[in-house]
mmCIF file of the N, C-alpha and C atoms, coordinates in Angstrom:
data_MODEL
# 
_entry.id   MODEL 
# 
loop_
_atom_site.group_PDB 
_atom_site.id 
_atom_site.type_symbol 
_atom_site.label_atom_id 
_atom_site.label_alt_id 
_atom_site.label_comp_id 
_atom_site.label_asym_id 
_atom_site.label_entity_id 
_atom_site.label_seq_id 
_atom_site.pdbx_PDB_ins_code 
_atom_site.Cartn_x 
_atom_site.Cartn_y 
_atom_site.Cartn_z 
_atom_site.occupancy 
_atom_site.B_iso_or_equiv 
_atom_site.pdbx_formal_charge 
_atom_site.auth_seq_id 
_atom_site.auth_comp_id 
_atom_site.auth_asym_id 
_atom_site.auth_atom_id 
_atom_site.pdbx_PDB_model_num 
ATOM 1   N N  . UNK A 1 1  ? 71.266 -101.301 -5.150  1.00 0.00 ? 1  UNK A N  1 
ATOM 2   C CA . UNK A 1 1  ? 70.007 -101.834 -5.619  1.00 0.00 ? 1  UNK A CA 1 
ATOM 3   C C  . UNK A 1 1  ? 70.208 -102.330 -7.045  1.00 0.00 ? 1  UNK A C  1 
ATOM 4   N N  . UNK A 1 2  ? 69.918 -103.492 -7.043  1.00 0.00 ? 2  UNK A N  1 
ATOM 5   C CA . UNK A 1 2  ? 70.181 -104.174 -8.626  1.00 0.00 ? 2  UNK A CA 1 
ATOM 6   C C  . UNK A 1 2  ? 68.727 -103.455 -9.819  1.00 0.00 ? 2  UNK A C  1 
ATOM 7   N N  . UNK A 1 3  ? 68.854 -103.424 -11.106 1.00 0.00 ? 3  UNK A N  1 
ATOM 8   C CA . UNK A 1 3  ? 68.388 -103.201 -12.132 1.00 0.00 ? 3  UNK A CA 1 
ATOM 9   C C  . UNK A 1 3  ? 66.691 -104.190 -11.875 1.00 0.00 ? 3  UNK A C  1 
ATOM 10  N N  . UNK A 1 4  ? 67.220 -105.053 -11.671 1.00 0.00 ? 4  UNK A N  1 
ATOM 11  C CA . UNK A 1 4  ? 65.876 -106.642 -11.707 1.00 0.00 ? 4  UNK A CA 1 
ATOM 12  C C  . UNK A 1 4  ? 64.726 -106.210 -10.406 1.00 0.00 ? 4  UNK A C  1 
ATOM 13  N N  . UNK A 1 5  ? 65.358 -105.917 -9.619  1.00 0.00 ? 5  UNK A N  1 
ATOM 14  C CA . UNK A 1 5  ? 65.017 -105.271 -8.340  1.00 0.00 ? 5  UNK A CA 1 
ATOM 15  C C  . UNK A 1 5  ? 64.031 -104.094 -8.435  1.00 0.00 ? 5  UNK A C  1 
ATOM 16  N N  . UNK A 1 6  ? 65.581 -103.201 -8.638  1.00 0.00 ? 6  UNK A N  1 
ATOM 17  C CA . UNK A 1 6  ? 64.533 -101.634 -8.650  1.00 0.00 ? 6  UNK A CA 1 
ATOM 18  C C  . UNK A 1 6  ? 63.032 -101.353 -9.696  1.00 0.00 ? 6  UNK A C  1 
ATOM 19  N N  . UNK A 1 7  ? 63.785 -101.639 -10.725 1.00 0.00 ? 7  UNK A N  1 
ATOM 20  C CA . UNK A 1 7  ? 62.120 -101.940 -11.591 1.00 0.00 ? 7  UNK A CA 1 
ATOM 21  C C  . UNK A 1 7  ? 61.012 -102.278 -11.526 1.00 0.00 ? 7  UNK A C  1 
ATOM 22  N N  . UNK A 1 8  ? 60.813 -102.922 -11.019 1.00 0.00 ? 8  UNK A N  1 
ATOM 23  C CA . UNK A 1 8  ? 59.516 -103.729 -10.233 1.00 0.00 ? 8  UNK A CA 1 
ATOM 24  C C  . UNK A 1 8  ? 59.116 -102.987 -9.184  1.00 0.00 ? 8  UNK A C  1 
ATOM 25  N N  . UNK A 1 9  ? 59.951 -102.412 -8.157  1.00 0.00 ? 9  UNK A N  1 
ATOM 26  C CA . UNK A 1 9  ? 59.128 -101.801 -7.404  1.00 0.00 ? 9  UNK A CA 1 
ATOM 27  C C  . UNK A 1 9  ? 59.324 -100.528 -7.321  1.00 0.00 ? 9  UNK A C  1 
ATOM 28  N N  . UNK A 1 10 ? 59.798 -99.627  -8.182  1.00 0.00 ? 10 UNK A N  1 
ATOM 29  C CA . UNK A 1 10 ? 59.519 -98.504  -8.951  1.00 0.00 ? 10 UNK A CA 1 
ATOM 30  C C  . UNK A 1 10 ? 58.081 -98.499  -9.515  1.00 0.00 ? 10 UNK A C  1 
ATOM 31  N N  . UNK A 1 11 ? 57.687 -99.683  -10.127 1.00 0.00 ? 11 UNK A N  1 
ATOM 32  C CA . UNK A 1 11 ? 56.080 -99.695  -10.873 1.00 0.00 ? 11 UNK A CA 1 
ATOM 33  C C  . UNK A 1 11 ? 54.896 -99.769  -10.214 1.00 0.00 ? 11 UNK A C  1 
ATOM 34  N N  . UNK A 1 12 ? 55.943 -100.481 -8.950  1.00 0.00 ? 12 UNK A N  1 
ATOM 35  C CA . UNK A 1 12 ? 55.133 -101.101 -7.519  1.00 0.00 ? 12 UNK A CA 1 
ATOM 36  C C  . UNK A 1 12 ? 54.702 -99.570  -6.785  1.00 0.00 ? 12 UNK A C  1 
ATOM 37  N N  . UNK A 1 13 ? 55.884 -99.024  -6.706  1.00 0.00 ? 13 UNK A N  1 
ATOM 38  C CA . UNK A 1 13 ? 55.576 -97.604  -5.519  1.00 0.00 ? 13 UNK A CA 1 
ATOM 39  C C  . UNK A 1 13 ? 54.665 -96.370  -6.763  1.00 0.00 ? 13 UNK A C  1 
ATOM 40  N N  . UNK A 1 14 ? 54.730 -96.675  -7.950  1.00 0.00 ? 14 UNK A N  1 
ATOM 41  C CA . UNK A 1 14 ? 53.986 -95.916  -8.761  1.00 0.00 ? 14 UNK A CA 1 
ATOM 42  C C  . UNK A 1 14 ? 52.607 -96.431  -8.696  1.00 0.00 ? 14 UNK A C  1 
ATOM 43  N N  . UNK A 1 15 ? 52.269 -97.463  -8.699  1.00 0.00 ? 15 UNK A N  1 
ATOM 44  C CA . UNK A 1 15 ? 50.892 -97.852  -9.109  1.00 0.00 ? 15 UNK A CA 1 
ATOM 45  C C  . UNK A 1 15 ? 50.327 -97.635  -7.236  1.00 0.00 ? 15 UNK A C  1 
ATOM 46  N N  . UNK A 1 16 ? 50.715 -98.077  -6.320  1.00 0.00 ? 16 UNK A N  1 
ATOM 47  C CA . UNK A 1 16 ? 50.523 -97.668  -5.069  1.00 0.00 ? 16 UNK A CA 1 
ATOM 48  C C  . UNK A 1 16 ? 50.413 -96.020  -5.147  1.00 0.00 ? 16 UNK A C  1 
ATOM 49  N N  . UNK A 1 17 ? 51.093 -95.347  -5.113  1.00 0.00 ? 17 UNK A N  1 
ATOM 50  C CA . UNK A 1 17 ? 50.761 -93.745  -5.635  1.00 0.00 ? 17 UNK A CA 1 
ATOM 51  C C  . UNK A 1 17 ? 49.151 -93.360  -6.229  1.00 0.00 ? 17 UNK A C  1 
ATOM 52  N N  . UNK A 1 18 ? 49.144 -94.101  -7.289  1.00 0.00 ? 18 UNK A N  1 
ATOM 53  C CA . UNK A 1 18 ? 47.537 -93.855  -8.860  1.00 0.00 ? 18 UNK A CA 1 
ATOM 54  C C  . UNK A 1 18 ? 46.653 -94.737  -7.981  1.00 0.00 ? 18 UNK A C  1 
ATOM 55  N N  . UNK A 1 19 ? 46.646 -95.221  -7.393  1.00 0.00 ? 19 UNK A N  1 
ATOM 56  C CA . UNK A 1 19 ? 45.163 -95.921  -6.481  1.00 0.00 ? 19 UNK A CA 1 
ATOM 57  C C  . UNK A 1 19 ? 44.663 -94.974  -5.320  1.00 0.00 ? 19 UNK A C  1 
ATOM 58  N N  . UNK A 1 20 ? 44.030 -94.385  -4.988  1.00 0.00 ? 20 UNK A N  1 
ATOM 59  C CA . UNK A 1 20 ? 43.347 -94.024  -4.185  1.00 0.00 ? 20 UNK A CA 1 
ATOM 60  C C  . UNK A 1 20 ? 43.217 -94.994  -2.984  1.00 0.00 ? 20 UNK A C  1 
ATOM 61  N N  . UNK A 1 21 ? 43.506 -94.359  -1.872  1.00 0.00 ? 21 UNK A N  1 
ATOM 62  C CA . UNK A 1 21 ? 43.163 -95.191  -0.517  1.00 0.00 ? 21 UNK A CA 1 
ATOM 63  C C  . UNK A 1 21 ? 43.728 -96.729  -0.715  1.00 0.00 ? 21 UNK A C  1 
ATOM 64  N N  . UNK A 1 22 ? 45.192 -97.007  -1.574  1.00 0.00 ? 22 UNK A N  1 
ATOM 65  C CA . UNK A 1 22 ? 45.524 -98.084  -1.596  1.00 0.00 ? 22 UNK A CA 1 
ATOM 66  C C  . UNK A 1 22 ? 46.744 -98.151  0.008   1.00 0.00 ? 22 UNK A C  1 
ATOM 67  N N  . UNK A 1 23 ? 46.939 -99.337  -0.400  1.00 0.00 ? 23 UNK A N  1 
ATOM 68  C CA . UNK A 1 23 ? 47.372 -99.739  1.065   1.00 0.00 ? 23 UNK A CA 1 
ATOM 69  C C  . UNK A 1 23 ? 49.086 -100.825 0.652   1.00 0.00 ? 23 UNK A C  1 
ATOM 70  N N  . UNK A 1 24 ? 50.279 -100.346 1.079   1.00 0.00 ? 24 UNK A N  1 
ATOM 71  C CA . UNK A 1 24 ? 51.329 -100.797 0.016   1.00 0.00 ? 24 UNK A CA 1 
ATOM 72  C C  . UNK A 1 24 ? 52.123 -101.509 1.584   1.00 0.00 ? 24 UNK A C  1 
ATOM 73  N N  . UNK A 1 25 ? 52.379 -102.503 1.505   1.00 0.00 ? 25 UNK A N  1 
ATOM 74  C CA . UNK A 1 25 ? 52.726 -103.388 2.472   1.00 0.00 ? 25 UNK A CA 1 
ATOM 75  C C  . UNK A 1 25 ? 54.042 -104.376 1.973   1.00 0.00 ? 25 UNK A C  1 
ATOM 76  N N  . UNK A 1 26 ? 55.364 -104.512 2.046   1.00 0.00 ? 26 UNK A N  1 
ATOM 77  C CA . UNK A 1 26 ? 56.233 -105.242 1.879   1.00 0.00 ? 26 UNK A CA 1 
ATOM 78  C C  . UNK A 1 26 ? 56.696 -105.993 2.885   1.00 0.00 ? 26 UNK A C  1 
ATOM 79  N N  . UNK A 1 27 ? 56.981 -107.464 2.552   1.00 0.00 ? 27 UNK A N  1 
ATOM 80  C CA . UNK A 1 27 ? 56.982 -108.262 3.564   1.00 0.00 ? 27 UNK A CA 1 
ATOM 81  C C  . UNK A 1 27 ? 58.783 -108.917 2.884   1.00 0.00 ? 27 UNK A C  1 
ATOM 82  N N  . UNK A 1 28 ? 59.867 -108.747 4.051   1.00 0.00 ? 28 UNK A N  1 
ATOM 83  C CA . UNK A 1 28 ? 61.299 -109.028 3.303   1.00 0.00 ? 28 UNK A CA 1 
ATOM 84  C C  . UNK A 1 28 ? 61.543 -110.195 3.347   1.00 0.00 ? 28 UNK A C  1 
ATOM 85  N N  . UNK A 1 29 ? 62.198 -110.906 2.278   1.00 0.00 ? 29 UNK A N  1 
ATOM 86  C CA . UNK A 1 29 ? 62.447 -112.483 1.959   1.00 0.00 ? 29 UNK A CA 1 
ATOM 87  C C  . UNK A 1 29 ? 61.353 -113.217 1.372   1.00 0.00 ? 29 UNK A C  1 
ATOM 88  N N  . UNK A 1 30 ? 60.457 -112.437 0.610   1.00 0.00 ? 30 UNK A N  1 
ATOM 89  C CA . UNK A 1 30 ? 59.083 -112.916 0.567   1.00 0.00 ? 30 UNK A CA 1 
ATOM 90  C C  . UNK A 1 30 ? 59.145 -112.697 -0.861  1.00 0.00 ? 30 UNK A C  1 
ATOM 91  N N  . UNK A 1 31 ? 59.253 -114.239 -2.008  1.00 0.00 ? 31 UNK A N  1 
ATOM 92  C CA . UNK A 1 31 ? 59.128 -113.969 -3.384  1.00 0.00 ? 31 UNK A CA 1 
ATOM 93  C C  . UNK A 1 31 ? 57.798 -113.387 -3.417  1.00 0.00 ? 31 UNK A C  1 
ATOM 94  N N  . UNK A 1 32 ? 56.933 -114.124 -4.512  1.00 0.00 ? 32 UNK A N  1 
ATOM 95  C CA . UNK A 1 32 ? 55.797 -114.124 -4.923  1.00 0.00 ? 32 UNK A CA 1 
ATOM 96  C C  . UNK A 1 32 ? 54.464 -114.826 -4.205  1.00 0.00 ? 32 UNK A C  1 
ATOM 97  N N  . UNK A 1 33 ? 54.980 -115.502 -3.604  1.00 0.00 ? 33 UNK A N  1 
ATOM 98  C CA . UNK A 1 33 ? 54.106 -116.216 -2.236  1.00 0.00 ? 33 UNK A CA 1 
ATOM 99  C C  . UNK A 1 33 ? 54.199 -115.735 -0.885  1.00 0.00 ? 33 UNK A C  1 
ATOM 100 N N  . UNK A 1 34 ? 54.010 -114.742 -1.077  1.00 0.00 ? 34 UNK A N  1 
ATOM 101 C CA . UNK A 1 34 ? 54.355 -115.058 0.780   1.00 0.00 ? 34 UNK A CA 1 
ATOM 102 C C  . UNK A 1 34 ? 53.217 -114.750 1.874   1.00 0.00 ? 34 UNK A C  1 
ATOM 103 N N  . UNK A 1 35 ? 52.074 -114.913 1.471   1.00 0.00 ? 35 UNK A N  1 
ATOM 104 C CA . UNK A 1 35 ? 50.972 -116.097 1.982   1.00 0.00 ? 35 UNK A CA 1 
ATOM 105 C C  . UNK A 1 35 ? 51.495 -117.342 2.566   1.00 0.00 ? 35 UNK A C  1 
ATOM 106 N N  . UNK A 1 36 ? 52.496 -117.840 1.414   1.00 0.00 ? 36 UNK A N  1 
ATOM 107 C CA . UNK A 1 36 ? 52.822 -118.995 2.336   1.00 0.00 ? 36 UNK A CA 1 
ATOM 108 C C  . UNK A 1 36 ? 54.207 -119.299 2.985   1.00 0.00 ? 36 UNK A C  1 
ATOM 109 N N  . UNK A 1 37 ? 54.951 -118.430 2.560   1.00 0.00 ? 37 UNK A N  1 
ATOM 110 C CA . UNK A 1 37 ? 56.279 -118.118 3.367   1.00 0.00 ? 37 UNK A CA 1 
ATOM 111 C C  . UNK A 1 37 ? 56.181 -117.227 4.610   1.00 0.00 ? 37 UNK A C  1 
ATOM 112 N N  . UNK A 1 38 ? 55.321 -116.135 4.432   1.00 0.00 ? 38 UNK A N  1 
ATOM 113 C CA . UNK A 1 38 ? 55.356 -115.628 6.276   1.00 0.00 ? 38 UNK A CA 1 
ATOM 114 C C  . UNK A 1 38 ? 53.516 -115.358 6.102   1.00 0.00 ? 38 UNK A C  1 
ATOM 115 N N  . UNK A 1 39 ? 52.904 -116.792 6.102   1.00 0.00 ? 39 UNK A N  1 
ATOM 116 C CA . UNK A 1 39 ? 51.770 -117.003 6.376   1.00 0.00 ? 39 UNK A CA 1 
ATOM 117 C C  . UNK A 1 39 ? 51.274 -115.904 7.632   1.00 0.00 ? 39 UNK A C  1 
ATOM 118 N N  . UNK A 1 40 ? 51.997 -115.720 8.815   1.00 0.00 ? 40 UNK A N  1 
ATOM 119 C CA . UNK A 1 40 ? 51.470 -115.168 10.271  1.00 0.00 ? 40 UNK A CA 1 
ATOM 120 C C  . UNK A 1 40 ? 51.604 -113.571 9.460   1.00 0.00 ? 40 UNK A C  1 
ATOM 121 N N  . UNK A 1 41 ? 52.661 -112.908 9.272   1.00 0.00 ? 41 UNK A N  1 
ATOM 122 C CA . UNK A 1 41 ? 52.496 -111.586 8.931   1.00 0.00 ? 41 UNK A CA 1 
ATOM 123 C C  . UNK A 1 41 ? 51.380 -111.088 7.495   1.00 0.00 ? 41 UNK A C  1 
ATOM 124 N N  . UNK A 1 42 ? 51.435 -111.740 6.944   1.00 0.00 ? 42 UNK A N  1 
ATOM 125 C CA . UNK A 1 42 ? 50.569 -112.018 5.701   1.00 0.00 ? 42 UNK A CA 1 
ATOM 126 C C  . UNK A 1 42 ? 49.085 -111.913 6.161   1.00 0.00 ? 42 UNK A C  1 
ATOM 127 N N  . UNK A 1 43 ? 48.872 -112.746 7.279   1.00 0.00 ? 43 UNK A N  1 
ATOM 128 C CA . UNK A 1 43 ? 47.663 -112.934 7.724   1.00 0.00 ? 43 UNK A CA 1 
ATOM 129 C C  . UNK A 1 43 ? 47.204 -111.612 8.654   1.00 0.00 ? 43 UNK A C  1 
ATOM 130 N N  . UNK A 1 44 ? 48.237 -110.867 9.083   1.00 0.00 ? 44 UNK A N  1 
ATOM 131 C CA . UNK A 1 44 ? 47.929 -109.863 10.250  1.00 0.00 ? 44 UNK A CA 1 
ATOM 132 C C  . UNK A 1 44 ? 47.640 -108.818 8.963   1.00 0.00 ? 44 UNK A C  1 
ATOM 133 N N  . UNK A 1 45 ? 48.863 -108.363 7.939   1.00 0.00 ? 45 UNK A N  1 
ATOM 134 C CA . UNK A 1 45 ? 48.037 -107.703 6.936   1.00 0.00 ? 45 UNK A CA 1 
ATOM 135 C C  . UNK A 1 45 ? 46.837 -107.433 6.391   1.00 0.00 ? 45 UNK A C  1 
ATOM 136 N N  . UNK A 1 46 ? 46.609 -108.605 5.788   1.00 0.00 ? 46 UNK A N  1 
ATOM 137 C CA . UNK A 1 46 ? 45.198 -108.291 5.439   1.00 0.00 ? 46 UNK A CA 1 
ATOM 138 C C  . UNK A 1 46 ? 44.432 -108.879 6.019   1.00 0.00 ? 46 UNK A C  1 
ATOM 139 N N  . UNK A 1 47 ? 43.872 -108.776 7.657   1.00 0.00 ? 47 UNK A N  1 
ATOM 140 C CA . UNK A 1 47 ? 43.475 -108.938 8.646   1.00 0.00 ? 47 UNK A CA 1 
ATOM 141 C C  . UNK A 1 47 ? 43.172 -107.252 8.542   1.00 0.00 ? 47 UNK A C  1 
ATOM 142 N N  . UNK A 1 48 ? 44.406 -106.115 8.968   1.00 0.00 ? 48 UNK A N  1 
ATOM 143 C CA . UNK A 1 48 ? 44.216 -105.126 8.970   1.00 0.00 ? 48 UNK A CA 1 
ATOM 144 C C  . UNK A 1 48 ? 43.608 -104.340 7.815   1.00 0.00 ? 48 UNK A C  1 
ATOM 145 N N  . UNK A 1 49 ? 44.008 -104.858 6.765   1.00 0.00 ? 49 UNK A N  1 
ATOM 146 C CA . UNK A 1 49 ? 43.471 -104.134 5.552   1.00 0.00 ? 49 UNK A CA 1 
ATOM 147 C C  . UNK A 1 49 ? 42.079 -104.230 5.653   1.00 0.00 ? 49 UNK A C  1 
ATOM 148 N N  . UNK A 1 50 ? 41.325 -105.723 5.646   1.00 0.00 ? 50 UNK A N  1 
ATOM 149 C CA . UNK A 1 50 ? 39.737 -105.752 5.585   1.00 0.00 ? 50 UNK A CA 1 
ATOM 150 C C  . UNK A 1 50 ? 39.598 -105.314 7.285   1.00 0.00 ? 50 UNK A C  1 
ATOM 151 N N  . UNK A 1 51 ? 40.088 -104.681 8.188   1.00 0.00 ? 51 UNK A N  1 
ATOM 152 C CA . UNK A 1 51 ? 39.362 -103.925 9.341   1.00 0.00 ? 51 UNK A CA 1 
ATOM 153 C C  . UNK A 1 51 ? 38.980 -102.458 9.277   1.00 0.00 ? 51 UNK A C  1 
ATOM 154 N N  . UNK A 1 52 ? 40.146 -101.913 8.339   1.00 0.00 ? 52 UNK A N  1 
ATOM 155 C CA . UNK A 1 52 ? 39.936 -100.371 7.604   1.00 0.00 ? 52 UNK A CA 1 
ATOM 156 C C  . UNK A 1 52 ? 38.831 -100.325 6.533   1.00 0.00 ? 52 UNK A C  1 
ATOM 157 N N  . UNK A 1 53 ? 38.568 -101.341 5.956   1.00 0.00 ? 53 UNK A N  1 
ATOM 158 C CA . UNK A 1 53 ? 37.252 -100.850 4.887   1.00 0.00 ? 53 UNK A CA 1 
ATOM 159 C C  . UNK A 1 53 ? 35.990 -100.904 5.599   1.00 0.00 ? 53 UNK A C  1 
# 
């Protein structure tokens, strides 16, 4: 695991932790968009997320 990498989602799996009833979903090959890189899984996500509230 590279330095650039782990950091980010070290802060990622921490702040997922400090939220209450948060919901932590990683989608692989997916920069900062990936709404529009895996539009279909993206969409089933938070599809599911707003069916649980």
């Amino acid at each position: 695991m590279s330095t650039t990498w782990a950091s980010p989602f070290r802060s990622l799996i921490a702040w997922h932790r400090a939220v209450p009833n948060s919901q932590l979903a990683i989608t692989g090959n997916a920069g900062h968009m990936a709404q529009f890189e895996h539009p279909d899984i993206w969409s089933q996500r938070v599809a599911a997320f707003l069916d649980a509230a």
